[in-house]
C-alpha positions, 0 to 999 in steps of 0.5 A: 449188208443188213443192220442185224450182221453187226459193225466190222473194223475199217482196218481188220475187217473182223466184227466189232464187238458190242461190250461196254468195254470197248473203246475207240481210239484213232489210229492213222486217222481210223477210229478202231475200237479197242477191247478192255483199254481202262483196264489195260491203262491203269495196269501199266500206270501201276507199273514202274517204268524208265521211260516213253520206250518201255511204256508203249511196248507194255501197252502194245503188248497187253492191248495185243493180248486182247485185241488183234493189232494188224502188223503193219500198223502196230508202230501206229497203234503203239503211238496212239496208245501212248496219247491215250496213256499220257490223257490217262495219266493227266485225268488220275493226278 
C-alpha cells in the first residue's frame, strides 16, 4: 500500500484521520486513535456523577458520538477510556 493512502485502524479498519486532535489509546492491547478525546474528558469531569458505572457509560456515549466503537470491543474501550478518565483527573487537581 502506498504511503499517500494514508493509515487505517487495526481494529476497524476504516482510515485514520490526521487532525491534531486525535489521540491514541490502547484498547485490548491495540493502540486506536480516538477523535476529540481532551474535550470529551473534561466534558464528563464536569459532570456530576455517582459513580465508576455512570462515568464510562458517559465517555462511551460521547466517544461513540464521534468515533466509530466496533460492538464487540465496546466493554474494552469503555474500560480503557476510564484509565484514561482516572489519568485526566489526577493531572487537573
Amino acid at each position: 500500500m502506498p504511503d499517500d493512502e494514508g493509515e487505517y485502524c487495526t481494529v476497524c479498519g476504516g482510515m485514520v484521520p490526521k487532525a491534531g486532535d486525535v489521540q491514541q489509546i490502547t484498547v485490548d492491547g491495540k493502540a486506536v486513535g480516538i477523535s476529540g478525546l481532551d474535550q470529551i474528558l473534561k466534558q464528563v469531569a464536569e459532570m456530576e456523577f455517582s459513580g465508576p458505572l455512570q462515568v464510562k457509560a458517559a465517555l462511551l456515549t460521547a466517544v461513540k458520538a464521534a468515533n466509530y466503537v466496533p460492538t464487540k470491543k465496546a466493554e474494552a474501550y469503555r474500560d480503557a477510556l476510564y484509565g484514561e478518565y482516572l489519568r485526566y483527573m489526577e493531572s487537573v487537581r
